[in-house]
N, C-alpha and C positions, 0 to 999 in steps of 0.2 A: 516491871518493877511495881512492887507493891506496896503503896504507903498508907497506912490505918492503923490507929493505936489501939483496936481491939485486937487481943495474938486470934481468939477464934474467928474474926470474919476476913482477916487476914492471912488466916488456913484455908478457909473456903477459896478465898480469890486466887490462892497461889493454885490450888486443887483445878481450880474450874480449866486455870492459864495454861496449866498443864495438858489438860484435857482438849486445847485448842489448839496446841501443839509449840505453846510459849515455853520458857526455862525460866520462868520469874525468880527475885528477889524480893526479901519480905526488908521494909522498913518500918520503924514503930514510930519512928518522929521524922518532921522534914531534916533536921539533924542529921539521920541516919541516912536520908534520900538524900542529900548535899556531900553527904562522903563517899557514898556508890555515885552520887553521879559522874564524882570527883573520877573514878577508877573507870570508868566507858561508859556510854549512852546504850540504855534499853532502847525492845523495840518499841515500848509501850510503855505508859504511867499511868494505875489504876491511883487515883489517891482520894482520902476522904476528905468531903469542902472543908471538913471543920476543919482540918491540919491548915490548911491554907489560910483560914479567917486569923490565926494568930503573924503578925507583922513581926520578921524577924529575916536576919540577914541568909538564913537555910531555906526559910519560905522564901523569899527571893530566888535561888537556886533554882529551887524545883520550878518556879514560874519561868523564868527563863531558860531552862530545858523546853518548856511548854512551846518556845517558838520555832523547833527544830523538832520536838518528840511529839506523837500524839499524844494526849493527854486526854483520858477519861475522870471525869468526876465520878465518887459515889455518895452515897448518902443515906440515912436509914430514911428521910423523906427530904425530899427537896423544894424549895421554894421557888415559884417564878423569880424573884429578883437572885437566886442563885444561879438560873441556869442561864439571866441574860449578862449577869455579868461572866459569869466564866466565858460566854461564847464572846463575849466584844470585847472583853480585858484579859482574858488567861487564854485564849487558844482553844478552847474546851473543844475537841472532836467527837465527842457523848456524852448522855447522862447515865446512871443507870442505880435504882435505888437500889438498897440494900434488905433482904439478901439477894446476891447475884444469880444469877438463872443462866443455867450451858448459852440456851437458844439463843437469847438476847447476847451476850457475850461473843458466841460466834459471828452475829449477824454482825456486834462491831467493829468486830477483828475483822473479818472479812471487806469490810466498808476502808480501813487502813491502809 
């Protein structure tokens, strides 16, 4: 699953997931993640921190999927205090800026 409110780098990441040999879903808001998640658990959640930074009963959702699903962050640049809270409070099992890259993506699907 793919959660980023941009539709183009949320083509890229479904493209790349594809190419790793995922079946992604594209979500635009955690809204959208909260209702898929509602329908079955992905193998995976690529989602962008900012979705997360907003406090709401969806963003809840997706964090709590985060204890059962791997969760990747993305981000067009990410900040040390983002990557140590995803990793001690949201689960984070990678970071990966944005735009996303095959290599890197393999290497974390792989690590999953």
């Amino acid at each position: 699953m793919v959660v980023d409110d941009s539709p183009s780098r949320a083509a890229d990441a479904e493209a790349l997931l594809k190419q790793c040999g995922f079946c992604p879903s594209l979500c635009h808001t955690t809204a959208d993640a909260a209702r898929h998640l509602a329908s079955g658990a992905p193998d995976i959640m690529l989602v962008d921190v900012a979705l997360l930074s907003k406090r709401s009963p969806e963003t809840q959702v997706v964090l709590a999927a985060a204890k059962t699903l791997p969760l990747v962050l993305t981000a067009t640049s990410l900040k040390a205090n983002e990557i140590v809270s995803g990793i001690t409070k949201q689960g984070v099992v990678d970071f990966m800026e944005q735009p996303l890259h095959l290599h890197k993506l393999k290497v974390s699907s792989d690590l999953i």
